[in-house]
Structures are given as structure tokens and as C-alpha cells.
N, C-alpha and C positions, 0 to 999 in steps of 0.2 A: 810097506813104506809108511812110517811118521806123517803127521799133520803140519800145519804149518803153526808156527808160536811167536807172539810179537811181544817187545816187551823196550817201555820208553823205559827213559833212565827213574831211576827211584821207584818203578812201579817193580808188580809182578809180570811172570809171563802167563798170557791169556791166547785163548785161538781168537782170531782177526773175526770181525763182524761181518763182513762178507767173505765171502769163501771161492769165489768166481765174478769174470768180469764177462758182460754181454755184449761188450766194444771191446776186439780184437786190438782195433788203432789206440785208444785209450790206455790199454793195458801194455803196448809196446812203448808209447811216450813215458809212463811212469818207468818203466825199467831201463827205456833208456835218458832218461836222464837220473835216473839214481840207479847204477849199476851193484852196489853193491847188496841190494836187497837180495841178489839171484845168490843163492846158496853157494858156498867156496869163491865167490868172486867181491875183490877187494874195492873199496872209492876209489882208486886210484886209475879205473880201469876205463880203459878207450870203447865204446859201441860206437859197429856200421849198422846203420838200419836197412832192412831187404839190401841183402847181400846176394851177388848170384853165383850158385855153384852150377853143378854138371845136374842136379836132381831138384833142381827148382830154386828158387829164392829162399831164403833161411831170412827167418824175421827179424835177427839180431845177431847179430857173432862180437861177439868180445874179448878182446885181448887184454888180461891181468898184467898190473906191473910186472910180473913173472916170466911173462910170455904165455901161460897158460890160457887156452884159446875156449870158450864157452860158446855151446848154438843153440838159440832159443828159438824154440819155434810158438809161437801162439797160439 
């Protein structure tokens, strides 16, 4: 599996300065309000946060304009 690569507009892409987040809640606030960072998932996209299924709470599920359904777990 590939690294992760960030890149603002006009720059190059470079690997991100931190590489992991030591706050679980932290790291689900940034993804859930900026959805589209989570790889194949568009701004467009709706996040429930701790969602409950049948095998425990899922930290994020996201539905794309699409309908395609993303589970993040932290």
C-alpha cells in the first residue's frame, strides 16, 4: 500500500508532516467535517459519526453524492 501525499494548489506533492494522530476524537472531527480528504470520497459527502451496526459502533460511515457508502474506523 502507498503513503499518503498532500499537495495545496501551486505547490508540489510532499508526504504530510505528521503521519498519525494520538487523539482518536480529533482525527474523526477533521474527517468529519472535511469528508473528502478519505481517499475515493467526494465534498459532497454526508458523515454520521459513531454509527451503530450489529459488530459495534463504526467511527464514521459516509454516504458520497453517489450513494457509495465509506466506514471509517479510527
Amino acid at each position: 500500500m502507498g503513503g499518503i501525499l498532500l499537495r495545496r494548489e501551486s505547490e508540489s506533492w510532499h508526504a504530510p508532516a505528521i503521519s498519525g494522530f494520538s487523539n482518536e476524537a480529533g482525527l474523526e472531527d477533521i474527517l468529519a467535517s472535511h469528508p473528502s480528504l478519505i481517499p475515493g470520497v467526494s465534498g459532497g459527502a454526508r458523515v454520521r459519526r459513531q454509527f451503530p451496526t450489529g459488530a459495534g459502533q463504526a467511527d464514521l460511515v459516509v454516504v458520497d453524492e453517489d450513494g457509495a457508502v465509506t466506514v471509517v474506523e479510527c
